[in-house]
C-alpha positions in Angstrom: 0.8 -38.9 -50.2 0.9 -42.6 -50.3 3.6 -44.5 -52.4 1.2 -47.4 -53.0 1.1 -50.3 -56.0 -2.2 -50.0 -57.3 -3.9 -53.7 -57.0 -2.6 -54.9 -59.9 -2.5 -59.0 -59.8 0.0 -60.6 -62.0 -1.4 -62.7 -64.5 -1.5 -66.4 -65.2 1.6 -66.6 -66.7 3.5 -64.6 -65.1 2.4 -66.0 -61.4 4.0 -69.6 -62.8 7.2 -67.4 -63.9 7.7 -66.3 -60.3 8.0 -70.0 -59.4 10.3 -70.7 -62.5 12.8 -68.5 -62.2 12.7 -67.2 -57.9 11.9 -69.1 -55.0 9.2 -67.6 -52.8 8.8 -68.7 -49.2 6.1 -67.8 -46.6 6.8 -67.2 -42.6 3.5 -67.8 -40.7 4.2 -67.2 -37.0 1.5 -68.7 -34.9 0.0 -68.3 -31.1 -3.0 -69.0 -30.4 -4.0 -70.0 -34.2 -5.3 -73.4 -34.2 -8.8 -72.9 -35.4 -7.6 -70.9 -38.3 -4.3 -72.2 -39.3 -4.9 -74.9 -41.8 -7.1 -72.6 -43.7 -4.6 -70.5 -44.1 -2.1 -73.1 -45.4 -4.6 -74.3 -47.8 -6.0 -71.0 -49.5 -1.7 -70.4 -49.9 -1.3 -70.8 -53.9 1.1 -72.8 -56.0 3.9 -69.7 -56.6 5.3 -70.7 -53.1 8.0 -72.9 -52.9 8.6 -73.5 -48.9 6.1 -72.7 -45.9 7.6 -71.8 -42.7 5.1 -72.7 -39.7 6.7 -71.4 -36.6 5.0 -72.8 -33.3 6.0 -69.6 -30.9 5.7 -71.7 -28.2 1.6 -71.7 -28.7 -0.2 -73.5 -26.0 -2.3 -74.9 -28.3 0.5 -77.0 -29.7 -0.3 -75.4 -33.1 3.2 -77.0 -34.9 1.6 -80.2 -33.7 -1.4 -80.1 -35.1 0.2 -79.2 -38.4 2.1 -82.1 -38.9 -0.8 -84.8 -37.8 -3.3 -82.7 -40.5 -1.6 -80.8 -43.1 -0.2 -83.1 -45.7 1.0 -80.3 -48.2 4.8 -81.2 -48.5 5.9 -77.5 -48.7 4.9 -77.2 -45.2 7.9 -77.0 -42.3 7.2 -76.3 -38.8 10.3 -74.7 -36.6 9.5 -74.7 -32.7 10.5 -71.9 -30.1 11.1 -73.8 -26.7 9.6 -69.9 -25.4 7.3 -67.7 -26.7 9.6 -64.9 -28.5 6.7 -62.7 -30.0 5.2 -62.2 -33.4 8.5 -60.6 -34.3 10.6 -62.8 -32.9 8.8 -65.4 -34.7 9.1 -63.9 -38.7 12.9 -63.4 -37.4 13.1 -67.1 -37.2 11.4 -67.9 -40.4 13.8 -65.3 -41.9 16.8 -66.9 -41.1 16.1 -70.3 -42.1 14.4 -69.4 -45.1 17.8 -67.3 -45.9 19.3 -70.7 -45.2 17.5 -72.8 -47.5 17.9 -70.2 -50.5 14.8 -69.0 -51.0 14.7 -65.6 -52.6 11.6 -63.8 -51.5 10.2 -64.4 -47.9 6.6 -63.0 -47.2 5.3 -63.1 -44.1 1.3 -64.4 -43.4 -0.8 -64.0 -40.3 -2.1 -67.4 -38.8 -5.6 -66.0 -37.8 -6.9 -65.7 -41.1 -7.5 -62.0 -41.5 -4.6 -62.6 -45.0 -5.8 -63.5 -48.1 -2.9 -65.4 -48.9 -4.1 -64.6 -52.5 -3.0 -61.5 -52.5 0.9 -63.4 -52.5 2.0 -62.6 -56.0 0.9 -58.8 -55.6 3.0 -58.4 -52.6 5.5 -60.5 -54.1 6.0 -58.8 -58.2 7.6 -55.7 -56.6 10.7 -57.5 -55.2 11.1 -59.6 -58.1 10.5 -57.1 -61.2 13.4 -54.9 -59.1 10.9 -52.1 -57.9 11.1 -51.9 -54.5 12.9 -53.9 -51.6 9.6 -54.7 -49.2 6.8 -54.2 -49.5 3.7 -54.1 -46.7 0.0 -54.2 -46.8 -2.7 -50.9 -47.0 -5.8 -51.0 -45.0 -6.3 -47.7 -45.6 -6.5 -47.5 -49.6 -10.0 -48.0 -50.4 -12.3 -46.0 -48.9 -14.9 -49.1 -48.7 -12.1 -50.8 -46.3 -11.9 -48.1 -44.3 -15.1 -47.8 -43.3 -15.8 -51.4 -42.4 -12.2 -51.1 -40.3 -13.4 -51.3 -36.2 -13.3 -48.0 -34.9 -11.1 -48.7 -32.7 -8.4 -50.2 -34.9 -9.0 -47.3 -37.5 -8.4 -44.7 -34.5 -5.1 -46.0 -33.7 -3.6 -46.9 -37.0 -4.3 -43.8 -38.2 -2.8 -42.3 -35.1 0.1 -44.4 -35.6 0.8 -44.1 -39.3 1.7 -40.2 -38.4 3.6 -41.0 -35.8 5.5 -43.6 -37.4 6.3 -41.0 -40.5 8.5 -39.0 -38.4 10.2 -42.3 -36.5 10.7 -44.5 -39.4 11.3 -41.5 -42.3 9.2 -43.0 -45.0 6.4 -40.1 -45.3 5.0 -41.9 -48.3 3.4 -45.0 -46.4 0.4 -45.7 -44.6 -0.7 -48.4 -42.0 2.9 -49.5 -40.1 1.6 -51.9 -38.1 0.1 -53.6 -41.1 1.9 -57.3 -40.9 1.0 -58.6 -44.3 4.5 -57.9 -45.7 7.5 -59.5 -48.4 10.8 -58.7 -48.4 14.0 -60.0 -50.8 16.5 -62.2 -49.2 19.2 -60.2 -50.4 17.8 -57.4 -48.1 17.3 -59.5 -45.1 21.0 -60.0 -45.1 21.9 -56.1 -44.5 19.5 -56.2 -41.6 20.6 -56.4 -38.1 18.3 -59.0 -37.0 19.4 -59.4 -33.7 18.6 -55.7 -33.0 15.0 -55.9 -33.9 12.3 -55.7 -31.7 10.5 -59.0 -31.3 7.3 -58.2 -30.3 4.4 -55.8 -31.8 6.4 -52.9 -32.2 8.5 -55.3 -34.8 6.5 -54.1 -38.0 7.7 -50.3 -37.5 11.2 -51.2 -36.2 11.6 -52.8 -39.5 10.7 -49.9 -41.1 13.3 -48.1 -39.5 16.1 -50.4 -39.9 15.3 -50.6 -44.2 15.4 -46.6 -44.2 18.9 -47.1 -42.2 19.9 -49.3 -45.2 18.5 -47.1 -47.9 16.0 -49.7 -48.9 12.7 -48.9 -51.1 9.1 -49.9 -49.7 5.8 -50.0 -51.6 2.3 -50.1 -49.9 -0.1 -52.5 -51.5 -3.6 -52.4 -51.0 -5.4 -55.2 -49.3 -8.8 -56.2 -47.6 -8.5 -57.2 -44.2 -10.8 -59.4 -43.0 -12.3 -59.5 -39.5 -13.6 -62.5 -37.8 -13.8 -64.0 -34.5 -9.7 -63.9 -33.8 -8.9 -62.0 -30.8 -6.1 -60.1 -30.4 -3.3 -61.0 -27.7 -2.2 -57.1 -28.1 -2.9 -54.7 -25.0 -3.9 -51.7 -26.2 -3.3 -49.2 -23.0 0.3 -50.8 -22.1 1.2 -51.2 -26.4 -0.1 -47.1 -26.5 2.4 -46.3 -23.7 5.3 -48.9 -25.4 4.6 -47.6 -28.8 4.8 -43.9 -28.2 8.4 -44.4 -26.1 9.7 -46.8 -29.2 8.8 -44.3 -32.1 10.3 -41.5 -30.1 13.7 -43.2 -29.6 13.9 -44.8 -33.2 13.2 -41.1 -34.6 16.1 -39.8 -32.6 18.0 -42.4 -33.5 17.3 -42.3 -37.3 17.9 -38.5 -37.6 21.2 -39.0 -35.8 22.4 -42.1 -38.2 21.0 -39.6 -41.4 22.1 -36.1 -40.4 24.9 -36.1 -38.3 26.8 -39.5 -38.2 26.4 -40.7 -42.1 26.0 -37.5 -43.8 25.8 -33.8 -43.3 23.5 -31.3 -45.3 21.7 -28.0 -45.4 19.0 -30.1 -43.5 21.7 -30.7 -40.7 21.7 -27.2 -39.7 18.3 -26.0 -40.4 17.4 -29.2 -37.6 20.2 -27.5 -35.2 19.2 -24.3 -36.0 15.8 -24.2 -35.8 15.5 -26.6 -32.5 17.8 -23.6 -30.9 15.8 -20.6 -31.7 12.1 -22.2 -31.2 13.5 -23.6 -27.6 15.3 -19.9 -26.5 12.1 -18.2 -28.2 9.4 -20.4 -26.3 11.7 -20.3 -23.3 12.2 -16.5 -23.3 8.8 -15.7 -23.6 8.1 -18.0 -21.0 10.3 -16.6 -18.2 9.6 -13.2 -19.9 5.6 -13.9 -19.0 6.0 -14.6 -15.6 7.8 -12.0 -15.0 5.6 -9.8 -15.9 3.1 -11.5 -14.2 4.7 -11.5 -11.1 5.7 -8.0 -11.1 2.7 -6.5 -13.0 4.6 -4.7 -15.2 3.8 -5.5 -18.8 6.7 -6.7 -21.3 8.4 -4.6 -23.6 7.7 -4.5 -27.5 11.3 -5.6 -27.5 10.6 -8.0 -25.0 8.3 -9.4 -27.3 9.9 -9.4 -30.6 13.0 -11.2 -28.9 10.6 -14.0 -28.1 8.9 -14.6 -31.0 11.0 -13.8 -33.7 13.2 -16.5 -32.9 10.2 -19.0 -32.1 8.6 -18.0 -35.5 12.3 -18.3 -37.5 12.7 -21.6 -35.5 9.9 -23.1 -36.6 9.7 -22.6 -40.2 13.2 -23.7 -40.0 12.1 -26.3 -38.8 9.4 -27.4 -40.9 12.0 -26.8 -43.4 14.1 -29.7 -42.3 10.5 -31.6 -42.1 10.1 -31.2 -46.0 13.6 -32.3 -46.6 13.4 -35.1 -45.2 10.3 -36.5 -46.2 11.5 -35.8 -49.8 14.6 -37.8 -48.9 13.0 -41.1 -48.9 15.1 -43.8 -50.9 13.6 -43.9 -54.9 16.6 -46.5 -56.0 15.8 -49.5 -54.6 18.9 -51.5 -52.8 18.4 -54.9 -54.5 18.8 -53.2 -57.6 22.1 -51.1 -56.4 23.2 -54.5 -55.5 22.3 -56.2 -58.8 24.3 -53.4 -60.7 27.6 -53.9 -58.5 27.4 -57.3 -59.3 27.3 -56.9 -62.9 30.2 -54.4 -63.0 33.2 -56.4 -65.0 36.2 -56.8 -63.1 39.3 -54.7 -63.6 42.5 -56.1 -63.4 45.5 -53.2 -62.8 48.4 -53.2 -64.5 51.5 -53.7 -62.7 52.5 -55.6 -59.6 48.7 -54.2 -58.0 46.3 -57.3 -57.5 42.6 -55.9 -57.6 41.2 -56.8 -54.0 37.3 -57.8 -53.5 34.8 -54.8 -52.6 34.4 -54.7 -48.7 31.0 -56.3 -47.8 28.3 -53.5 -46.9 28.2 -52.6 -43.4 25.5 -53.2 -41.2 23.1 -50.6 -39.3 23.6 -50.9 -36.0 22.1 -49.1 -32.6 
């Protein structure tokens, strides 16, 4: 089942509070975005504080035309001197917006299909303390769904299974989805440098908050769907994708269940992975064996192939049901929040109280 923020929008007053009291930046990587760009800046509402338009190298000299038409002052344009990707790009506009201060960074799509109305929704989450980051749903009303291209529904659904076993959060839907907004604070426990800068940066991200224990919501949206093409590949992506989810589920389970911590879940994984492999291998040799011989396998021959295949796999759906019930609840930025308020304590004696050692960092 989806975790997902029912479309709730924040109301007048409390969309000029956000502004008030937090800083809210927005990161719109561009390529190939002219036509729709300063639409996008202009339907962006008054709750933002800094807009980050990053030129990704875009033949169409997008920063370019930003500066010679768009006269809103929040507006700064950051060039790439090569094209880095879409990831590569919100990177960027992390970092400076991390810079500058700013305490919420959401990230916007240059080609329009982001109703950049739809900021404060994304954004209430991170601020009110409930989650860490949170990402856009395609998938929540039905209405959407049905008006998705059939291609596009095919593979995001395809790909929102696959990335619940990669990325460990079995409550979200849509991975790909890059309408997203993410605290500051969190950005800072991120390797950055380690993320992938291209389209598979969306689901990498994923991964990399579930290293760091971080909390993400899904909030429903509307895409829309215009004349925009896409500069995404689908048959070399498919191929790209499928490798990348593989090696960031391996990956994740090994950080989780062997290297960070070690639980009942550990050994039901070890466990079952031994007996379904010496089952299905068994009976495999066992088969063609017979097969070659023509004489038929025992009922004991049998029973020592799929006894351990059957034990091995309910074992290891098991392990499946612990983990998707192990997906972080206490959001980080609130951990972080409460450390911060803890008074000091001073120890008696000649003992000086020495800081708390900075968090450290997922790596790969």
């Amino acid at each position: 089942m989806s975790e997902t923020v029912p479309g709730k929008e924040p109301d007048a007053g409390t969309t000029v509070a956000m502004r008030e009291k937090n800083s809210i930046g927005v990161v719109i990587p561009c390529f190939r975005v002219a036509a729709h760009i300063q639409g996008v800046i202009a339907g962006i509402g008054p709750e933002v504080s800094r807009i980050y338009v990053v030129d990704d190298c875009c033949p169409e000299n997008t920063g370019d035309l930003v500066e010679t038409r768009v006269t809103d002052p929040r507006v700064r344009v950051v060039r790439h001197e090569a094209n880095k990707g879409v990831g590569g790009a919100v990177i960027t506009g992390y970092r400076q917006a991390v810079t500058d201060g700013i305490d919420v960074v959401v990230k916007l799509d240059g080609d329009g299909q982001m109703d950049p109305k739809l900021i404060p929704r994304f954004v209430w989450p991170l601020l009110s303390g409930d989650a860490d980051y949170t990402k856009g749903n395609r998938f929540y009303h039905p209405e959407d769904v049905s008006s998705m291209p059939k291609v596009r529904l095919f593979g995001n659904s395809g790909l929102s299974a696959l990335a619940k076993f990669s990325t460990g959060y079995w409550n979200l839907l849509d991975p790909t989805n890059g309408y997203t907004a993410i605290h500051t604070r969190v950005v800072r426990e991120l390797p950055l440098d380690k993320l992938s800068e291209r389209y598979f940066f969306e689901t990498d991200m994923l991964f990399r908050l579930n290293t760091i224990g971080a909390v993400v919501l899904d909030i429903p949206m509307t895409a829309v769907y215009g004349d925009e093409e896409s500069n995404l590949k689908v048959r070399s992506a498919a191929v790209e994708f499928l490798w990348k989810n593989l090696r960031i589920c391996i990956k994740r389970i090994l950080y989780n269940y062997f290297l960070r911590d070690t639980s009942l879940a550990t050994f039901e994984l070890v466990g079952g992975l031994g007996l379904f492999l010496f089952g299905i291998t068994f009976g495999a040799f066992s088969w063609m064996a017979s097969i070659h011989t023509g004489i038929p396998a025992t009922s004991g021959t049998v029973m020592l192939s799929a006894l351990p295949t059957i034990l091995g796999f309910q074992l290891l759906l098991n392990f499946l049901g612990y983990d998707a019930a192990n997906v972080p609840r206490v959001p980080l930025i609130k951990r972080v929040r409460e450390q911060e308020d803890l008074p000091a304590h001073e120890p008696s004696g000649e003992l000086k109280a020495t800081p708390a050692a900075p968090r450290r960092r997922a790596g790969a």
